[in-house]
N, C-alpha and C positions, 0 to 999 in steps of 0.2 A: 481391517487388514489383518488383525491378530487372530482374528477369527477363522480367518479364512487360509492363512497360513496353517494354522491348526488342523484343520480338514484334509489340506494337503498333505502334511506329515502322517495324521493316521492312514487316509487312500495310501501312501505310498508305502507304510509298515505291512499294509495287509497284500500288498504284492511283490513280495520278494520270489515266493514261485513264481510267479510271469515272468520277472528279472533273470531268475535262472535259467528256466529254460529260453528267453530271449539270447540269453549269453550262450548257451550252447549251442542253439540254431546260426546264429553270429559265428561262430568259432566252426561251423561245420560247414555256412558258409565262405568263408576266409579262406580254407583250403581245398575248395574246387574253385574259388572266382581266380585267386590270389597267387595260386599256384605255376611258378617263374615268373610272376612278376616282379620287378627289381625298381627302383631308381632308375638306374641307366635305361631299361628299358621301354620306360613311361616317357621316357626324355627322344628315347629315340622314334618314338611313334609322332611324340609329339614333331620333331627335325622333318620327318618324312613328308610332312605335310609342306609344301609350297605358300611361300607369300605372298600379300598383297593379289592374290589372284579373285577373291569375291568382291563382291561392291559393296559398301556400306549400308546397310540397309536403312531407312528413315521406319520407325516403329510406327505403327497406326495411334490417330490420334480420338479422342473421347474426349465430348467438352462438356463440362459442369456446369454448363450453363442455356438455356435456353430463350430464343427469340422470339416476341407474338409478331403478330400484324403491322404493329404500329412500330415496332424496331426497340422497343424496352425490353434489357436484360431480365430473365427470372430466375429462380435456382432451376435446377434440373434434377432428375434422379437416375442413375445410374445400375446397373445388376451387372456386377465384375463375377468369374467364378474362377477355382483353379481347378487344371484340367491334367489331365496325363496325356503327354500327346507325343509326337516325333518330331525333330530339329533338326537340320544340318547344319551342322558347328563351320564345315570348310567343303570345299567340292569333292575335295578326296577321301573325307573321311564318312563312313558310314553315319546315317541319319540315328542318333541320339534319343533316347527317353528319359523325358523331360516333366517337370511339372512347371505349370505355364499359367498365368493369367491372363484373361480373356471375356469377349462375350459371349461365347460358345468354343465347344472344343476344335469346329474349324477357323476360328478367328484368331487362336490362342497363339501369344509368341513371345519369345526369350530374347532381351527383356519381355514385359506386357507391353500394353497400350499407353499411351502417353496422354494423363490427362488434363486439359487446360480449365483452368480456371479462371473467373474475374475476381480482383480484391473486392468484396465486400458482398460478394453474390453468394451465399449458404450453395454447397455440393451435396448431395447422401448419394452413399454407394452402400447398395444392398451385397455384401459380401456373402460368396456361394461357393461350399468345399465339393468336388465330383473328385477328391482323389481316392485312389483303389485303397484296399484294406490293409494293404504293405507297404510302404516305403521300397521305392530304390535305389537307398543310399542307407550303408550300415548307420547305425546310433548307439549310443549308448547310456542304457539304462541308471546305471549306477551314478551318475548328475543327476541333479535337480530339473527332473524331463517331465512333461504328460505322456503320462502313460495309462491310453482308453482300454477299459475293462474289458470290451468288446471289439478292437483292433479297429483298423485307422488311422491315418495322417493325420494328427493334430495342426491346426494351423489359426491362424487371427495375424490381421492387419495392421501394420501400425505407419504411418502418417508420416514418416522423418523430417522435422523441422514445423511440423504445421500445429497451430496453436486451437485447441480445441476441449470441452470437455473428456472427463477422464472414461468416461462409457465410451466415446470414440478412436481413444487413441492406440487401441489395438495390446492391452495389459498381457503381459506374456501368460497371467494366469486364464485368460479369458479365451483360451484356444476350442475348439471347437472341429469335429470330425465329419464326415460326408454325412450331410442333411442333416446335421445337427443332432446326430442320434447322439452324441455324447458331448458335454462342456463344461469345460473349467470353471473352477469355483468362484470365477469374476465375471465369468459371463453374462451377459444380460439382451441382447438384443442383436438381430442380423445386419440390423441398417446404422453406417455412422453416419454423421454429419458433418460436413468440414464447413466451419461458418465461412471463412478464408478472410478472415477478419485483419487477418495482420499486414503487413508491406507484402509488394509483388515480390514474385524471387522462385527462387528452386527449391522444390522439394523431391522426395523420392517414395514410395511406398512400396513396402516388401514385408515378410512375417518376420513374426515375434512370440513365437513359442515356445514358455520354457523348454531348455537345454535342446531344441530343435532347431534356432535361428539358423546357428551353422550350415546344417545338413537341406534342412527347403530354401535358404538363398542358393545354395552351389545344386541345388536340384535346379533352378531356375526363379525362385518367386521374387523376380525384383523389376522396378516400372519407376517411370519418373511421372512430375508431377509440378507444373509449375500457377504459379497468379499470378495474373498479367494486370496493366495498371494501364487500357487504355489509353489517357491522359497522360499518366506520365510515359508511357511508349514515344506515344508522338513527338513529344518533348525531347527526348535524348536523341532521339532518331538511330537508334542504331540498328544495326543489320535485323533485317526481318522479312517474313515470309519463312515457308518451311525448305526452299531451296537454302535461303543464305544463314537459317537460325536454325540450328541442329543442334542435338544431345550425340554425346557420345559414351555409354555406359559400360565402363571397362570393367574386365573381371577377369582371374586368372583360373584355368583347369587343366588338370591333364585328363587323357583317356583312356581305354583298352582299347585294343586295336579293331575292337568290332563296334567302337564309337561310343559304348559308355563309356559315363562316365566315371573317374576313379577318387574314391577315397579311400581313405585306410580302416582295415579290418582290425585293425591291431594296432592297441595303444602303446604311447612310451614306456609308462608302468602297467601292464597288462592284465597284473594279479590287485590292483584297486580301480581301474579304469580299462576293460578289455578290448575299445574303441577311439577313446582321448586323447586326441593330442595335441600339443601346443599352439600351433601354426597349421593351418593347410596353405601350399603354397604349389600352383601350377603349371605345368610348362608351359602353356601356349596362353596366348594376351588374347583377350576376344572384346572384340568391341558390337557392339549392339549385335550379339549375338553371333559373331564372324569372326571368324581365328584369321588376325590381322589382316584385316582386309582396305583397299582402297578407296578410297575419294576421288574423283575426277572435280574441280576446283577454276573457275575462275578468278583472273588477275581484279581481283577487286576484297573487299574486307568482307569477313564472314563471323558469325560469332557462335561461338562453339559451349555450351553447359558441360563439362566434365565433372561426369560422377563416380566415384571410386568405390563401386561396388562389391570388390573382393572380400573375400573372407580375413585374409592377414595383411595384404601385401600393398605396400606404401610404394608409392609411382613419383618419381621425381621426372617431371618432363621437361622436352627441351625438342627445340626442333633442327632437322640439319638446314645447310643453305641459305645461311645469315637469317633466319624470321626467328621472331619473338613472339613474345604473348603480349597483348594488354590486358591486365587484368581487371574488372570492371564490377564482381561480384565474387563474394566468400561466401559460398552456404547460402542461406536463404537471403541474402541481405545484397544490394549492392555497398560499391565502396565510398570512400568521398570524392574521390574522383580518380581516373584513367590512371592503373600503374604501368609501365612497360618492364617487362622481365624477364630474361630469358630462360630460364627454368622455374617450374611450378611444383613443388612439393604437396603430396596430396595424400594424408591417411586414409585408412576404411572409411568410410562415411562421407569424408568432406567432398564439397564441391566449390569448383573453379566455374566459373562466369567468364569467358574469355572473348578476344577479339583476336583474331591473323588476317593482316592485310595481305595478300599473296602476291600485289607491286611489289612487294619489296623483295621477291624471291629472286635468287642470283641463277637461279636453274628453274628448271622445267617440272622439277617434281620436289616434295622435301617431306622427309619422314620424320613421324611422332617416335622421339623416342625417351626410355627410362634405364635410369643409374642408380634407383636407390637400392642399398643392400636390404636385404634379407633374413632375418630379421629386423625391422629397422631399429637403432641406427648401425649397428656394429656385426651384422652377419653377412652371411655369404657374398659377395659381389654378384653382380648379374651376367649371363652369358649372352651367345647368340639369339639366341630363342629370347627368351625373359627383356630383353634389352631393348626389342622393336615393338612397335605398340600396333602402326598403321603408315599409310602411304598416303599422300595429298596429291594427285598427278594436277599437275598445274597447265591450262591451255593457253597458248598465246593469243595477242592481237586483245580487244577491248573487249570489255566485257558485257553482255548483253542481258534485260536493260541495263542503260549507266546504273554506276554505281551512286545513289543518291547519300548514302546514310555517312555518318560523321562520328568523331569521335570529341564529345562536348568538354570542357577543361572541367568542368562539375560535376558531379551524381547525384549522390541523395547525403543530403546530413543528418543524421541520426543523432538522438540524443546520446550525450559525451558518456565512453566508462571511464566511472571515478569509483575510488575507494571512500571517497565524502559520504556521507550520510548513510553507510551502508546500517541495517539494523542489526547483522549479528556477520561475526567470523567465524567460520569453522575448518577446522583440519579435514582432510580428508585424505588418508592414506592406501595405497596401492600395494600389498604384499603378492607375494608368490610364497608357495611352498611346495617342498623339496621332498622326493623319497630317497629313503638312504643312496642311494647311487648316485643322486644329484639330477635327478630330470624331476622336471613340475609334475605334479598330481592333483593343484586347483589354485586357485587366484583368489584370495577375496579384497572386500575396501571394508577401510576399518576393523577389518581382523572379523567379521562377519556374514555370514550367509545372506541370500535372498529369503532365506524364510524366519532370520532373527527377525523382533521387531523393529518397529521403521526408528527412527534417531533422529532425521531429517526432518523436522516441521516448521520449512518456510511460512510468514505469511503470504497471504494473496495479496499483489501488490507491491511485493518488500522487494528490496533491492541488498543481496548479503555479499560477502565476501568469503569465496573458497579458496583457504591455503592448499592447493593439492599437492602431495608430497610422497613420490615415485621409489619407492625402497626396490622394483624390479630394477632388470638387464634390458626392458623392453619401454619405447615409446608407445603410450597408451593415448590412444584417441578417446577422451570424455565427450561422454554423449547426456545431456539434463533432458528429458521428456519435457515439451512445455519451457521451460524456460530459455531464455537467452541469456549467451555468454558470451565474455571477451578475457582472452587473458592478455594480462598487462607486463608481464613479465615474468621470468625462470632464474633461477637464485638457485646457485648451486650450495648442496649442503657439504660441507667440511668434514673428515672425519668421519665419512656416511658409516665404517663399519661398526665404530662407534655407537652414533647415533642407531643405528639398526639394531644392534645388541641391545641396546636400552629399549627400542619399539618394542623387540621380541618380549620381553618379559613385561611392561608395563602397558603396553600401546596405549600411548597418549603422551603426542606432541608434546604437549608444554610442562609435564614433569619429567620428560627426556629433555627440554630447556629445547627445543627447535630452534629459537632465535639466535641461543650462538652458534650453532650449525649452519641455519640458513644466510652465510656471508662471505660464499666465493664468486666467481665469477658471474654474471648477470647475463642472460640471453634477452631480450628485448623481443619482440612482437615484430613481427615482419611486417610493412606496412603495407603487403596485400595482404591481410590477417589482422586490421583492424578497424572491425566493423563488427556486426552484433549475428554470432555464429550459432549453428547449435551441436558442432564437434569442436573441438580443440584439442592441439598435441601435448600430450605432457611428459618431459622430458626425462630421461635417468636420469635418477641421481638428484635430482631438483625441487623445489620446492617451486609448482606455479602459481602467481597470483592469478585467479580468476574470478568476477565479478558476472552475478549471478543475476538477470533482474527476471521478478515474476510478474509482470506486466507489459502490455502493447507498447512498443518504442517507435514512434511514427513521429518526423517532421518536429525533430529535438522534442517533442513531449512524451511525456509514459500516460500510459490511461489502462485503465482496468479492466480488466475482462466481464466482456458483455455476460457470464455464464458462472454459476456456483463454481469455481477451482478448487472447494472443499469437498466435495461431493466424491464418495466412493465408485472405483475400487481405488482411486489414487494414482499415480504416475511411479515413474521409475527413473534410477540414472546408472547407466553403467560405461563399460571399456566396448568400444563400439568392434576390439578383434574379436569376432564373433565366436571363434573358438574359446575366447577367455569369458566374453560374457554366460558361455552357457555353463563353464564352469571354474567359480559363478563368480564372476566381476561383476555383479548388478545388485543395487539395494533398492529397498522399497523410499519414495518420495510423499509423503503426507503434507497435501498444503491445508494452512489452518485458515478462517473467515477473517 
């Protein structure tokens, strides 16, 4: 990894001319794209547009798995590629340019393809770049970005939540440009493997390009991705079929009035970042590709995967017309059994496993809607726009067929998180820094880059404890590559500006004395949020316990991974707000034998 970081550093010394004139071209573009467009404006393209008026679309599906003769599962193999293609975000608004995955460029769509998988069935997806030589979406250089000698989208795949060797899991360095005329200094191969070795559940796959994440998720490269557990399916019974078991993959954008899409040309501090900024956050809610569009919905139970695909923006849901959630799954995991709730908090990254039984609706229709501010926890409130998600129109009279599926007082038991036996604790700290005016200019953990060396060297199999301790303004969703986590609890620190004076100059927890700091008030774990995840929120201001295990948790027992987890280029763990990951909330993860 130290090696390889090295290579990186000199490749990017020897291109500050491409940087420059990248930053010029950027900046000459900015004032013809950019030019009166405002806030308010963006806002009001975005209002112009009508509700609930598209249908929800169900995304096409791809199964990683294939059937002989005889009816015996085998693995399968797969050729996903990404495409440039056109979208229609709403009926009114001009059809969008897009980057899309696909099995060709007329198959391609926003999200991708939805791929199933069986637990214990190995998947390979030959991963394939067809995107143009340009980007449609500004970038910016001056982060820790790939940047091909020879121009090109840089892009690589990465897995969210799925347990796999590190050649498979999509290494931000291992980007790779159309037909692979150019690749990251971790690259190694076009085909991953996903054993799918671990518990059923949801996952999602989308890129992971240094200081690109940002910019090709909100182009479009994002897709879910679940393992199904036969057996246990039958077993819980619950809603199934692609009528009654939907994904619904939400994400925030605004646009220009000629249907692309908008980000900003211009950073907060623009004289060390001429692109950067904090947060992107969009006017219009789109769900599986449709700027708040409807459901038509039978009175019977349905059960919904919600995945929070946005770049920044934390979604607190709640439905009108007295319905609830049941919540049944966190992340890749289910729970231990059925919560009922009526709002569901949801970072970048995380997902909701959900049940709505639409009996219980007091009307005829009931909308998905969200209240969390902006930045979360403590910015902006939400408005008309930002505040509705989608529409359920609900039909009367019985539902056809009966509704057979149930909802079981059990789920699945997972082996318990304890802080018992862990084999090492470590601090893990979250800074921001400031340019003189006070607006952010980069993020790191541990006061370190992605390209220091790694610090992190779990073993394979170990089970540690992460103190993480939030010195930002901003709730940071932790993301471990590969591993599972639970956190057990948030502990506010006392006297944080204190405590932070001392970070600044020493960074390190425990000669700043963290322990008498960390002993105000306690936040607890929501218990739809305790189960074995692979995002969690970490609080301002707090120090969260999080339990870290690097090993299979199936059926109360841990078991080791079938596959060297020492093996190069290594995993990663960073802030899953994609704007902060790419600059650069992400450290290198080295696990040892």
């Amino acid at each position: 990894m130290r090696l390889e970081m090295k290579k990186m550093k000199m490749e990017k010394s020897s291109t500050w001319a491409i940087m420059i004139l990248l930053i010029m071209v950027s900046f000459s573009i900015s004032m013809a794209k950019t030019s009166g467009v405002t806030e308010a404006s963006l806002h009001k393209i975005a209002a112009s547009l009508e509700m609930y008026v598209d249908e929800l679309p169900e995304m096409p599906k791809l199964f990683g798995y294939s059937t002989d003769k005889y009816g015996s599962i085998k693995p399968a193999n797969l050729s996903i590629g990404m495409y440039q293609i056109k979208w229609k975000f709403h009926r009114d608004l001009p059809a969008t340019t897009v980057f899309a995955y696909g099995t060709s460029a007329a198959t391609a769509t926003v999200p991708g393809p939805t791929i199933e998988a069986i637990q214990g069935v190995p998947t390979s997806v030959t991963w394939q770049n067809f995107l143009p030589r340009s980007h449609i979406l500004p970038w910016d250089p001056t982060v820790p970005t790939a940047i091909p000698k020879h121009g090109g989208v840089p892009t690589v795949v990465h897995l969210h939540g799925g347990v796999h060797p590190s050649t498979s899991d999509g290494h931000a360095l291992a980007w790779f440009t159309a037909r692979f005329r150019e690749t990251g200094p971790t690259w190694s191969q076009p085909t991953y493997t996903y054993p799918n070795i671990q518990h059923s559940g949801n996952l999602w796959y989308h890129d992971h390009a240094v200081g690109l994440t940002r910019v090709n998720l909100l182009a479009g490269l994002i897709a879910a991705y679940v393992i199904r557990h036969p057996h246990l399916d039958a077993k819980l019974n619950l809603p199934m079929g692609s009528e009654f078991d939907r994904h619904l993959i939400i994400v925030d954008r605004s646009f220009y009035k000629d249907g692309s899409l908008y980000m900003n040309y211009t950073g907060n501090n623009p004289t060390i970042h001429p692109q950067w900024q904090p947060e992107y956050f969009g006017d219009a809610v789109i769900v599986n590709g449709k700027a708040w569009p409807y459901l038509k919905v039978q009175r019977r139970k349905y059960r919904f995967r919600i995945i929070n695909a946005s770049n920044a923006r934390y979604f607190r849901f709640s439905l009108s017309n007295g319905l609830s959630f049941i919540q049944v799954g966190s992340d890749s995991s289910y729970l231990p059994y059925p919560i009922s709730t009526p709002t569901i908090l949801l970072a970048p990254a995380e997902i909701a496993d959900v049940i709505i039984d639409f009996c219980e609706a007091a009307a005829g229709e009931s909308i998905l809607t969200n209240d969390a501010p902006y930045p979360y926890p403590t910015g902006n409130s939400v408005d008309e726009l930002n505040s509705k998600i989608m529409k359920f129109i609900i039909s009367s009279g019985s539902p056809t067929p009966p509704d057979s599926s149930r909802l079981p007082p059990s789920l699945v038991q997972y082996q318990t998180a304890s802080t018992a036996g862990a084999a090492v604790t470590r601090y893990i700290v979250m800074y921001e820094y400031q340019s003189e005016t006070g607006a952010p200019t980069h993020l790191y953990i541990n006061g370190k880059s992605f390209e220091d060396p790694v610090t992190e060297t779990p073993k394979s199999g170990s089970t540690e404890i992460w103190e993480v301790i939030n010195l930002t303004g901003d709730n940071h969703p932790l993301h471990v590559h590969l591993g599972l986590i639970q956190a057990l609890k948030a502990q506010e620190l006392v006297d944080l500006a204190g405590f932070s004076a001392c970070m600044s100059v020493k960074n390190d927890a425990i000669a700043c004395n963290v322990s008498s700091h960390a002993t105000g008030k306690v936040i607890e774990t929501p218990e739809n949020e305790k189960t074995w995840k692979n995002t969690v929120k970490i609080e301002p201001g707090y120090q969260t316990t999080v339990v870290v295990k690097f090993n299979l948790v199936e059926n109360n027992k841990a078991k080791a991974y079938p596959f060297d987890a020492s093996a190069e280029p290594g995993y990663v763990y960073h802030c899953h707000i994609l704007d902060h990951e790419d600059n650069a909330m992400i450290r290198p993860l080295k696990l040892l034998p």
